[in-house]
Structure formats: C-alpha cells, structure tokens
C-alpha angles and dihedrals in degrees: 000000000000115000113253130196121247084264093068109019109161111259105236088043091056088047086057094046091052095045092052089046090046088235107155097204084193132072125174112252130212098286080047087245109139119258128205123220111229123269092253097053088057096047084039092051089040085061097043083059094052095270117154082208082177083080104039093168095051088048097059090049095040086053089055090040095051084044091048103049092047108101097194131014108253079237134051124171125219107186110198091003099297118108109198141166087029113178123238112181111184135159112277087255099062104031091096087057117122108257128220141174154194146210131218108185121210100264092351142092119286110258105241123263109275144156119278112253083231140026112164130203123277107299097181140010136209133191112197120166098352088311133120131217142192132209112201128169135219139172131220110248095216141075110250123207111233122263132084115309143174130240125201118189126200127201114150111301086338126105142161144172144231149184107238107199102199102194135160110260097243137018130266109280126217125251117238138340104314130178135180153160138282133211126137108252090235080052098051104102121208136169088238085056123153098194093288122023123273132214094283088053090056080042094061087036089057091043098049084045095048093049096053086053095276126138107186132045102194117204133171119264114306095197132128108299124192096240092167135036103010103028121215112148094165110115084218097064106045129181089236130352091217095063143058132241106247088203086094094044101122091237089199098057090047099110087231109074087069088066103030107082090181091061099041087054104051094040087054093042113118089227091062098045084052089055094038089055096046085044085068106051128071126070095255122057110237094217102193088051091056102042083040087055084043098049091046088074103027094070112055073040087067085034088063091047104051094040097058108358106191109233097265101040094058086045090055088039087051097050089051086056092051093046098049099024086174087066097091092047093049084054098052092051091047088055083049102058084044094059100039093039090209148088115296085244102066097052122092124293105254087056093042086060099046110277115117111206107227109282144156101330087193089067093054097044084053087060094039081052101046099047091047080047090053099041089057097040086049093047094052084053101056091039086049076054099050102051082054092051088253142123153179127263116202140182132227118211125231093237159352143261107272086215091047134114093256093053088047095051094035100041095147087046094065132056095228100180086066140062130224103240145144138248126254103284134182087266111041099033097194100042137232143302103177087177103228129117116259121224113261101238094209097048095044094055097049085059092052094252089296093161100042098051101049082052084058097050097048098062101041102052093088099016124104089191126015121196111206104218106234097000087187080090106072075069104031144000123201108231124212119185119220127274085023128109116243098265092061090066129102138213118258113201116231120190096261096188088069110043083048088062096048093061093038092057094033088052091042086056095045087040084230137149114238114206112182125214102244104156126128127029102355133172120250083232097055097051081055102048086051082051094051104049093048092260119150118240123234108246113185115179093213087059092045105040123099145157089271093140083200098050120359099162102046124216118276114234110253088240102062155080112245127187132160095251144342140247086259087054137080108262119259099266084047094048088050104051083041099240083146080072100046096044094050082051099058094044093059096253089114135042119211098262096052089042087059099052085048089051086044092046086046100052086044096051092040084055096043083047103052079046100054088045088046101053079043090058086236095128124028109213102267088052091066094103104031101100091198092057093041085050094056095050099050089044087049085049090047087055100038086067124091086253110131106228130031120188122182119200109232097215082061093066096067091045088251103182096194114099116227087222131008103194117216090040140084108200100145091251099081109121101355108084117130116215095255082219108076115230088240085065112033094052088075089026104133087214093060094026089055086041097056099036084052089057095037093051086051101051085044092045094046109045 
C-alpha cells in the first residue's frame, strides 16, 4: 500500500489504528444517537499516543509487532493473590521450550525458579515479517500476599519481566449505616479565621460532627494550589496531587513561633490584626491575601528551623524525608516557579526537562517546611477523628495543573498536547475542556503505575473515605486536542483491571472506603466493574428526582453515598425555585422552550415530592413551602434507606442559594464563596441542629 500522509490516511487503516490504540472515536449525544469524532481528532489523539500516523501502514505493523515480540505484559493482575491466564507470546521455535518463573515480593526473598502449574496449548498465532509467533497462557501456582511484586519469566533464551499487582479483590467496605456533613475547607467561617479556615478549624468541625452521631466531615481537595503567579485557586486544578496546600496549615500551633522573634513580632503588630481581620469579611475569599498574611509568618517559621533545628524536631523533619524522598525536589520547583514567574514550559530547556539551576535556598526550604507542617497537622487531624469514631472524606481530583509540579516531573507519564474533557451532555450542550492533561495509558504502564500510586497514597494516607472524581476514567478519558471545542474529543482507553487493583490494594492498605463519582452519562460496564470491586456508587437526589407520583425520589443503591446535591450543583434551595433553569437559560445552555419544559418538570417533581414527605410524615401541611423544612425531610428520607453513606451539606441547611462552583462559567466566584452562616453560629443554629438529629434518628431507627 502506498504510504499516505495523516490528511488522507486511508480509512480502514486509521480504524485499525484506532482499534489497536483503544481510541473510541464515538461517543452517544444528547438524543443518544452516535456521534463520530472528525478525521483530524483521531489523527491528532493517534499522535498523542506515539503514532507516526504519516505512515499509517507501517504503524499498524509496527503496533502488532511491538505486541508480538513482547513476551509479558509490563503489567499482570492477581486478584486475591492468585495470577492466572497469563499470556506468554514467543517465536514458533521456542514455544515448546520449558517455562519457568520467578517472584520477587514487595520487602521479602525471591520464590525460587518452577514450573508454572499451567501452560496451556497455543491460543493465537501471528505471522509479522515472515515470523511466526505463539501466545500461551499459564497460572502461579502460589498465593501472593498483596503489595507490588515482580515477575521474571524463562523460555529458552528467552526472558522477560513484569509488574504483579497482587491486589483484594474488592475495597474495604463501611460498617454500618454512617452519615456525615459537608463544607469546603476555604468556606468554612470561623472567628480565628486567617482569611480561609485552617486544619483546627476541620478539627473542631469533626469534633462538633462527631458529637451530634456523625462519622465524616467531607470536604474539596486539600492539595498544592498555584496562589500566586500563576493563579489557580480551584481544588480541581492543583498544583500537584502529591503535596498539600499549606493555605490551611494553623500558623499559631506550628513549635516554631516560640523561638522565631521575627515572627512573633509581625504576627502581634497592629498593622497585621488589622489585614487578618479584613482578610475575614467579605462573601468571596481573596486567596492571595490570605496565603500572602500566611506566608508572612511561615517564613521566618522555616527560617527558625533550618538555622538551629532542636534534636527531635530534625529527626521528625528527617523521617518525613524518608517517607516522601520527592519532597526536596517538589520544593525546589516550587522556588522555581516563584523566580521565573512563569509555566514550566516556557523556561529553558535544561529546567524544562528536570534540572534546577542553583537558587534561594530559603524559598525551598519554606516549602520543604510547609508541606512537613501540613502532613503532621493533617495527620493529627485524622488521628483527633479516629478516637471519635470520625473521619475525613476527601476528594481526588481527576487531574493536575499543566503547568504543575507533577506534569513537570512526570512529564512521559502525561499526553500534554491534549486536554482531559467530556462529551456534549444534557446539561452542558456543547461539552467540556477541563484543561488538564490527561495520563498516557501506555507510558504510565510501562512505569508500573509509579505516578498513580503514589496519587493514591497521598491521599489516603490521612482519608476514611476517598471519592475518585470521575471515576469513568480508570476505564476511559475523553481527549481533546488542542485549539478544538469539546465536541470534537475522543475517548482513550486506559486498562481498567489494573488500575482497579491498584485502588483496591492502595485503599486496603490505608483501611479506607473508596465512593466513585458516576454520575452523568456511564457506561453500564463501568457501574459493574465498581460493584464489583467493592466501590460505592454517587447518588445525588436532584439527578434522581422526578414526577414519578409513586415514587419521585428513587431509591439510593445500598452501596452507595447519597446526598441532595454536589459541589458542581446548585445548591438545594436553588434546585427547588428552579434558579438552575433560569441560570443555564441565560447562559445559552438552554433555549426558551426548553427552558419552559424544565420550569414545567420542575413544578411537577417539587409537588411529587411535598406529597411523598408528607404520606412519610416527614412534613406536616404548613410546612409545604418552608425549604428548610422540605430540605430536612428529604434528607431524613435519604437516611432512613439501606445506602450506606448520607452527607448533608451544611449551607443547605439555611436554604443558601449561591452555588460554591458553576462549571462551564468564570465569573471570579468559583470556588471562592464564604457560607454566609459562621461556624460559631451555626453550630447551635435549630435549623442544622433539626436537620442533623432528623438524619441521625433515621440511620439509628432504620438499621
């Protein structure tokens, strides 16, 4: 076949290119017709990938050659310890060659070479370049313990490698029937206030939750954020996903303020009580004021430490090194960023590609210091929970900053010419660019996962319950190249049965629950493989109400976290006068008339819904329009289920119409948004107080 440039690849070469790349150039639109992405996204995601998509032909033959001549996968499941069906492909004349193996366990001796309890005969044949090859499969005859192991495989000459992830087959599941409360950390109001809350404050939060039955305090992603130059202060775009954001460290608990005079003096001076207090008022959080204030004191803090250590605080400080060793080189980037004042990929080469010229070492060793402060204070956190019965629930994001320390490091383990993103939906009619750079499949195989584990870790080390944002992806991303709109993407294939058992081992480790974000258009597969796996289901009532007289608020799943709405969502007063409507309306998303059958839905569901609360008992009649009181009851409904888990968030309690994101807009309030309600009051507020004692007598009524 004559070669062809990407212009005019032939079309059933690029198919099988796409279908050897696991790239699904279709995706179902709102009227659930398929949709095919353009010529040039899938020539533009085949190149992401490594394609030379110029030489289509050579391409597909060098793809079955690559998979061929591979004589392992880099990557082989156990699932409860057992590895089994384990391909072998070898040349013809050495597929009748004895096989043999051996284990490396994770900290532990090498199992001595044997003979596989199976090898079965040839399952599939190849002939590439006048070769032919063989595929056979075998099992280990052996239990192995979890953890991260390697396998080393014998036939002949010939040898080969692979990463065993030897996993449980599902998660660690909760105990009992739990519920708890929900407020973003930067929202949380508090007189000792900085300009946003810090980790005491989530301490006294957990303490005053745990006090009123509950057993989770949920809160948005806590990681690294840019506050300065650039500027990203969304949780869902951190700056790494290894690291804290020291924004929430408590300045005034840190040791080092009894030895640092500087700092004393600074943090008592009438000028700063004057900015910490301004710092406090206003409806939105002025984030570089508040990390500036913080700052302020944090630095002549490290400066006390690394001039005259005392004895056990460098040997805390060394253990921490020990425990996270990228943490040196996460500080000297950071001081980077701060002395170019600009993306990683517009400085020169050599530090695009990982080597740090010599700097101010006193700016590193501030971010060495905050990010041991804030592993310790986080730690103490989660430890003050767990003697209450309590815990954090955390959120990892989906992705990271491309302009962030993880896509610098990492660079191979990220497609960086393509952005993470969503199809058109009912909701949002035009799609999603969420502007992050998605994981290369293939990449991050080949390095055993590296980058993804430690994620995972990270997170986990101080989280009860952790919720994977868009949990679709541990199966599929949606890519969209650069300079195109979001309905021009494609999905990229990732090995889901491996990245399953990664969370499943990294979450039996931590002895945490692990809920996945499944909400909006999911595959059938993806919902079984969570079941499977032992991962809770997203169950938002405002997705799953409707004017169903019989049954308008439908039943949650028992395996599953249910809540009224989501930070993405408008919040439940919102939701009920229908101000969603008349927002997406006004932003285009919607036109009039479907505006009107929306408004009409609405006014149909609100009335099932009075109805079904009021046959419960739930609502008396004078209660019908009180959306407090509304609020209560269908949260009460909600608990009173078999589901596992119930959180309530708090600003619903006081009917706040304001949403803390609306996705698809910038509007400079994303993500910024006080609760108009101050934790001093709200804590002996009736209407919270009512709210939580309803949920908590119906998880306790109906075991």
């Amino acid at each position: 076949m004559a070669r062809t440039d990407g212009r005019a690849t032939d079309s059933r070469l690029l198919k099988q290119l796409a279908r050897l790349y696991g790239v699904q150039s279709s995706y179902v639109d709102l009227a659930k017709e398929t949709q095919h992405a353009s010529r040039d996204t899938v020539l533009a995601v085949l190149g992401e990938l490594g394609v030379d998509v110029e030489h289509p032909d050579d391409a597909v033959r060098q793809r079955l050659r690559d998979r061929w001549t591979r004589m392992l996968e880099p990557v082989v499941v156990a699932w409860d310890g057992r590895a089994t069906d384990i391909p072998i492909r070898l040349p013809e004349r050495a597929a009748g060659a004895k096989i043999g193996w051996s284990v490396e366990v994770e900290d532990g001796e090498p199992e001595a070479w044997s003979p596989p309890k199976r090898a079965e005969d040839v399952r599939a044949t190849a002939t590439l370049d006048g070769k032919t090859f063989v595929e056979r499969r075998f099992d280990l005859p052996l239990r192995l313990p979890p953890g991260y192991h390697q396998l080393h495989v014998q036939a002949g000459p010939h040898h080969a490698r692979a990463l065993v992830i030897s996993a449980p087959r599902k998660a660690p599941q909760p105990r009992g029937r739990r519920w708890g409360v929900f407020l973003p950390l930067y929202s949380l109001a508090t007189e000792r206030s900085w300009g946003t809350a810090d980790l005491t404050d989530l301490r006294h939060l957990l303490e005053w939750t745990a006090a009123r039955g509950g057993s989770l305090v949920a809160t948005l992603p806590l990681l690294a954020a840019f506050l300065d130059q650039p500027f990203e202060p969304s949780p869902y775009s951190p700056a790494s996903r290894l690291f804290w954001n020291e924004l929430y460290l408590d300045v005034e608990a840190l040791p080092e303020l009894e030895r640092s005079s500087t700092a004393r003096r600074r943090l008592h001076a009438e000028p700063f009580a004057r900015q910490r207090e301004d710092a406090r008022r206003g409806e939105l959080v002025d984030y570089r004021a508040a990390m500036a204030l913080k700052r302020r004191i944090l630095q002549p803090l490290a400066a006390t430490f690394f001039e005259d250590p005392d004895r056990r605080r460098r040997q805390d400080f060394e253990r921490y090194l020990r425990d996270h060793p990228n943490a040196r080189d996460y500080a000297r980037f950071r001081a980077n960023v701060e002395r170019r004042r600009e993306p990683w990929g517009d400085w020169p080469r050599a530090e695009r590609e990982g080597r740090l010229p010599a700097q101010d070492q006193g700016t590193a060793n501030y971010h060495l210091y905050v990010q041991w402060q804030m592993e310790r204070q986080l730690g103490s956190t989660a430890a003050a929970a767990r003697e209450k019965g309590a815990g954090l629930y955390f959120d990892l994001p989906a992705g990271v900053h491309p302009s962030g320390y993880d896509a610098w490091r990492e660079r191979e383990a990220f497609a960086r010419n393509v952005s993470a993103g969503a199809p058109p939906d009912t909701f949002f009619t035009g799609g999603q660019v969420w502007g992050f750079p998605p994981l290369h499949p293939e990449r991050i195989r080949e390095q055993g996962y590296r980058h993804p584990i430690q994620v995972l870790r990270t997170v986990l080390a101080h989280a009860d319950v952790l919720r994977i944002d868009h949990v679709m992806g541990l199966h599929r991303m949606f890519w969209v190249p650069q300079g195109l709109e979001a309905k021009g993407g494609a999905y990229v294939r990732y090995r889901s049965d491996e990245l399953f058992a990664i969370a499943c081992l990294e979450a039996d480790r931590a002895n945490a629950v692990i809920v996945g974000e499944d909400l909006g258009t999911v595959s059938p597969l993806v919902r079984g493989e969570m079941r499977r796996h032992g991962m809770l289901r997203s169950y938002v009532l405002q997705i799953d109400a409707g004017p169903d007289a019989a049954r308008p608020i439908r039943v949650p799943p028992r395996d599953a976290l249910a809540s009224t709405n989501t930070h993405d969502l408008p919040t439940f007063a919102a939701w009920w006068r229908g101000l969603d409507v008349e927002q997406r309306l006004r932003l285009g998303w919607l036109d009039e008339e479907q505006a009107e059958r929306e408004r009409a839905g609405r006014a149909k569901t609100r009335a099932a819904i009075v109805r079904a609360l009021r046959d419960e008992g739930r609502l008396t009649g004078d209660q019908t329009h009180d959306e407090r009181a509304i609020f209560r009851a269908a949260t009460a409904h909600l608990a009173a289920t078999d589901t596992r888990f119930v959180t309530v968030n708090l600003e619903d309690c006081w009917a706040e119409l304001r949403p803390q994101n609306t996705p698809g807009t910038i509007d400079g309030q994303n993500w910024r948004r006080r609760a108009r309600v101050p934790f001093e009051r709200f804590r002996a507020l009736p209407t919270v107080l009512g709210t939580l004692l309803a949920v908590d007598e119906a998880r306790k009524e109906h075991p």
